[in-house]
C-alpha positions in Angstrom: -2.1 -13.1 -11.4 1.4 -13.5 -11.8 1.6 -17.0 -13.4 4.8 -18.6 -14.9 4.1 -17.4 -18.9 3.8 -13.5 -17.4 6.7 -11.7 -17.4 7.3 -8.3 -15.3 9.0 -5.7 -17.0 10.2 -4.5 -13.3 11.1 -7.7 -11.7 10.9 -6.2 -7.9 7.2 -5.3 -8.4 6.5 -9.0 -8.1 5.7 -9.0 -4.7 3.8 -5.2 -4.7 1.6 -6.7 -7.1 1.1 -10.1 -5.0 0.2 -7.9 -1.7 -2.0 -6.1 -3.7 -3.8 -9.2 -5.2 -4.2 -10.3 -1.7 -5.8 -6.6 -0.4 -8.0 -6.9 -3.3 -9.2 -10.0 -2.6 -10.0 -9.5 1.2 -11.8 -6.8 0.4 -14.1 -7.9 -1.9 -14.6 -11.2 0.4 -12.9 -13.7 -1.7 -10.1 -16.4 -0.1 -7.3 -16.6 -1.2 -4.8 -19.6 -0.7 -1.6 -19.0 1.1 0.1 -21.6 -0.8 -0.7 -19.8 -4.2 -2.8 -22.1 -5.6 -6.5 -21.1 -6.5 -7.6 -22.7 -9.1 -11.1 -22.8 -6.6 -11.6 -19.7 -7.5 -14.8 -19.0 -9.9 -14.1 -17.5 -13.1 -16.2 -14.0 -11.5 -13.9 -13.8 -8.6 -10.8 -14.3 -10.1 -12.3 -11.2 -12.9 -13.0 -9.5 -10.0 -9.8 -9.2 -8.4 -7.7 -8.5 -11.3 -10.2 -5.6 -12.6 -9.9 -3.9 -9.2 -6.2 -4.7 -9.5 -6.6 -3.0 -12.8 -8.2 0.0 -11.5 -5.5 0.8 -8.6 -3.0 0.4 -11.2 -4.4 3.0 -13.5 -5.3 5.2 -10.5 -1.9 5.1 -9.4 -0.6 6.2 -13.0 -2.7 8.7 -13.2 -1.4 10.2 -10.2 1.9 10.1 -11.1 0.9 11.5 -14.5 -0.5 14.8 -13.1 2.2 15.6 -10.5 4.7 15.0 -13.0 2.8 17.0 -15.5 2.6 19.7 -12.9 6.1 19.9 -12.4 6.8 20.9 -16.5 5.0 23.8 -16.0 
């Protein structure tokens, strides 16, 4: 997910976004290597975590969205 050429505009979020990659994974049933390398991963898996990745994400601005939207009124 977060390979050399991607760059974080937050640079602490590194290791939010690695945890979640890992939850992600176990959930959905897919292994993950401890030592970061996965390139054993099939191209469907590896879709499959990052979309669900995707998801949380926009889930998570969306709440943050509304309560701070609540709070102009």
């Amino acid at each position: 997910m977060a390979n050399k050429n991607n760059t974080l505009v937050v640079q602490q979020a590194r290791a939010a976004l690695d945890q979640m990659k890992f939850e992600v994974a176990q959930e959905i049933g897919v292994a993950l290597s401890p030592t970061g390398y996965n390139g054993n991963l099939t191209t469907r898996d590896a879709g499959s975590i990052g979309g669900n990745i995707t998801k949380r994400l926009v889930q998570i601005a969306e709440q943050q969205l509304s309560g701070s939207m609540g709070v102009r009124r």
